[in-house]
C-alpha positions in Angstrom: 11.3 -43.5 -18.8 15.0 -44.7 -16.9 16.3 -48.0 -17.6 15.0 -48.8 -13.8 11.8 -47.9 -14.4 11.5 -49.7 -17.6 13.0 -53.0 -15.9 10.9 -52.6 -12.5 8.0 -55.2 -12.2 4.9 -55.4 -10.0 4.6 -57.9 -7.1 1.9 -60.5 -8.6 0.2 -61.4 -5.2 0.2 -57.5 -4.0 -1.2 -56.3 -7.6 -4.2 -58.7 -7.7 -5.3 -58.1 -4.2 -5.3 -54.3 -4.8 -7.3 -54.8 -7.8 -9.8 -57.2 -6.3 -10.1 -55.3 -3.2 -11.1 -51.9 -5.5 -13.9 -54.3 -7.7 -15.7 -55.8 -5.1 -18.8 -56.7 -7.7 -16.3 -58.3 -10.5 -17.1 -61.5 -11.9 -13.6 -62.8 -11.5 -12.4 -65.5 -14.6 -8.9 -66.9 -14.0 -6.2 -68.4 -16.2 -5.1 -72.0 -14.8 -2.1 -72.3 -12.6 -0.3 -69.0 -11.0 -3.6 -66.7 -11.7 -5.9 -68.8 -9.9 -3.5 -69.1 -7.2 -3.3 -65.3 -6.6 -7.0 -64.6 -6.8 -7.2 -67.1 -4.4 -4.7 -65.6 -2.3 -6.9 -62.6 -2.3 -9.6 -63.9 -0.8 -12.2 -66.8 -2.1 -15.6 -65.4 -3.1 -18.2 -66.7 -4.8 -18.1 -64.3 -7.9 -14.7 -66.0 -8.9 -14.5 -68.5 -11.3 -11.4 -70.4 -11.2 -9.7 -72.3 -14.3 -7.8 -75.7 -13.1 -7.4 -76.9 -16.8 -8.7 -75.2 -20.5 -5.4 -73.3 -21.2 -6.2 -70.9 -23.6 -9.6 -70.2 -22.6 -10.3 -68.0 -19.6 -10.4 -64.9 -22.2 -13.0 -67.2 -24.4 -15.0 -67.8 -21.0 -14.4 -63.9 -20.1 -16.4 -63.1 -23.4 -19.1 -65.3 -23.2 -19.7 -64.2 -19.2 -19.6 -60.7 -20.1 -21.9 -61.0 -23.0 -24.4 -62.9 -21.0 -23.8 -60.5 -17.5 -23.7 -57.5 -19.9 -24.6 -55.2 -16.6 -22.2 -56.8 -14.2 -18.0 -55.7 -15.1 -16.0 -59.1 -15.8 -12.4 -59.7 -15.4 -10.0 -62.2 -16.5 -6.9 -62.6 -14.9 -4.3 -64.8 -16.5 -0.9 -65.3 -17.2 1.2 -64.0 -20.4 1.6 -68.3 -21.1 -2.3 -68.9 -20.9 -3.0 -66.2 -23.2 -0.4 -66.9 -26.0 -2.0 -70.3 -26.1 -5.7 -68.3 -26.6 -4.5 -65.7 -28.5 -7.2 -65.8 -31.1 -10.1 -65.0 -28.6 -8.8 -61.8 -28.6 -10.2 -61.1 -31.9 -13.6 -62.4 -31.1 -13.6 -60.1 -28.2 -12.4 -57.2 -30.2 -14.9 -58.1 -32.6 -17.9 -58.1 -30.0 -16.6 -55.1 -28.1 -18.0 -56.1 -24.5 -17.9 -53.1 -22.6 -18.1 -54.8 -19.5 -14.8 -57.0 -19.8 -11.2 -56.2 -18.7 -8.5 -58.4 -19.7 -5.6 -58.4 -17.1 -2.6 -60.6 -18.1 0.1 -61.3 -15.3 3.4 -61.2 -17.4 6.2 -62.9 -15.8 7.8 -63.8 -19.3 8.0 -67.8 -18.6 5.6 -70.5 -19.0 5.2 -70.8 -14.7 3.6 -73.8 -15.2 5.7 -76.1 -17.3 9.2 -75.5 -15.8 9.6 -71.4 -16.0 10.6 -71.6 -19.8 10.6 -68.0 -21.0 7.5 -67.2 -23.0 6.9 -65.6 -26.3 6.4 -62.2 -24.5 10.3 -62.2 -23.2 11.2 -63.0 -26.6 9.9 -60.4 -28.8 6.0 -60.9 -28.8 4.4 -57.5 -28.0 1.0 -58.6 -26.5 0.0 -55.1 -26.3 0.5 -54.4 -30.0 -1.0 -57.4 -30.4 -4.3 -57.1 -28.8 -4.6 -53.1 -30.8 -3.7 -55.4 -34.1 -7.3 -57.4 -33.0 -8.9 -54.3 -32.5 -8.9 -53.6 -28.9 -7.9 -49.6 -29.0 -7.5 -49.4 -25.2 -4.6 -52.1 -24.4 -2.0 -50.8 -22.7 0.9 -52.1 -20.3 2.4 -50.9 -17.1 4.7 -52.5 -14.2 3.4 -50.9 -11.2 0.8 -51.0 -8.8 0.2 -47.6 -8.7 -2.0 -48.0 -11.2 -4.4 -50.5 -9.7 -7.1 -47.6 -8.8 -7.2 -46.0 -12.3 -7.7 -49.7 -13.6 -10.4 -50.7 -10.7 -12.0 -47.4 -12.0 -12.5 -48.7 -15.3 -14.0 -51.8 -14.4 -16.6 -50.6 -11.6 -17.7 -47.9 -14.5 -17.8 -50.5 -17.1 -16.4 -48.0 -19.0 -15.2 -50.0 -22.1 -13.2 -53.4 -23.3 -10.0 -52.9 -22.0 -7.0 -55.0 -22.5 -4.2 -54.6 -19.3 -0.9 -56.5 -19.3 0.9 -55.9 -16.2 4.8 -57.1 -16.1 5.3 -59.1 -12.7 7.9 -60.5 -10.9 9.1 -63.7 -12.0 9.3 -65.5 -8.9 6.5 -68.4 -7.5 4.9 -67.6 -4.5 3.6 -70.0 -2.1 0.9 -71.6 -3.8 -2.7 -71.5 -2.4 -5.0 -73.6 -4.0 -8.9 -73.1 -5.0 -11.3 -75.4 -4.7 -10.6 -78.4 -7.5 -14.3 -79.5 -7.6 -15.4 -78.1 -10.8 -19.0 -78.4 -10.3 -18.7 -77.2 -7.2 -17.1 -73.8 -8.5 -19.8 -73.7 -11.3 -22.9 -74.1 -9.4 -21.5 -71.6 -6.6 -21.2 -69.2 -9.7 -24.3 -69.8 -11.1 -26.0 -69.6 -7.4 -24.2 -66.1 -7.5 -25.5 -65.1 -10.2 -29.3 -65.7 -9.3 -29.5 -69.2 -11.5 -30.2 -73.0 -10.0 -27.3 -75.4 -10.0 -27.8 -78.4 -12.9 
């Protein structure tokens, strides 16, 4: 691969749309801050469930969804910040081997939310190696959308736990904002899902 190609980076906002476009019946998890705001960009549904606080633990959520929704595909989205902070849940998950959950980390290389300090994964962290080091064989990374479909494929098939980081574009779109109401965004879920609101 050229040195351009290696340093290229998706468009955050364009790559999650694709992918939420092509997985219409996802249960959506997001980290807090930037991956909330782009799924939201894409279009609120129901089937999303956003993360305003809890860094660290959309992957944990992710798990425990995809083990209780074991015929429905899960996703998390989240940011390379969110999931250094979690990094242990990933060997829960490799543990339980959900085949039903893909992991999709947005990786700017900064923490976006605390002042766009660069992030272990511009520094030497390989998340990829990482996640294979849990035990989840099908982590992999790329930097282009134009592998959205073959991803999207994966997910509607529930084909396996797969682990995605996807290098971004470090810049900060305009931020649009999900609802903050957390019981709101729980019992809309749940309604979702078939279950009464408590």
């Amino acid at each position: 691969m050229s040195r351009d190609a290696l340093n290229k980076r998706a468009d955050r906002r364009e790559f999650v749309a694709k992918l939420l476009a092509a997985t219409p019946d996802a249960l959506v998890v997001t980290g807090l801050g930037s991956a909330s705001y782009d799924v939201f960009a894409a279009g609120d549904r129901d089937k999303n469930y956003y993360l305003w606080g809890a860094m660290g633990g959309a992957t944990s959520l992710g798990l425990g969804l995809a083990l209780a929704q074991s015929d429905k595909p899960v996703v998390v989205i989240t940011g390379d910040g969110e999931q250094l902070m979690g990094i242990g849940s990933l060997g829960s998950i490799a543990v339980k081997q959900p085949k039903n959950l893909t992991i999709v980390v947005l990786d700017n290389g900064h923490f976006g939310e605390t002042g766009m300090q660069r992030s272990h994964s511009s520094l030497g962290a390989d998340l990829v190696a990482i996640a294979k080091g849990f035990g989840i064989a099908d982590a992999y990374s790329t930097n282009s959308i134009d592998h959205v479909d073959e991803i999207a494929q994966g997910i509607n098939a529930r084909r396996g736990l797969s682990f995605v980081q996807v290098f971004i574009e470090a810049d900060e779109p305009p931020r649009a904002l999900p609802p903050r109401d957390g019981p709101f965004i729980k019992n809309r879920f749940r309604a979702a899902l078939g279950f009464k609101p408590f």
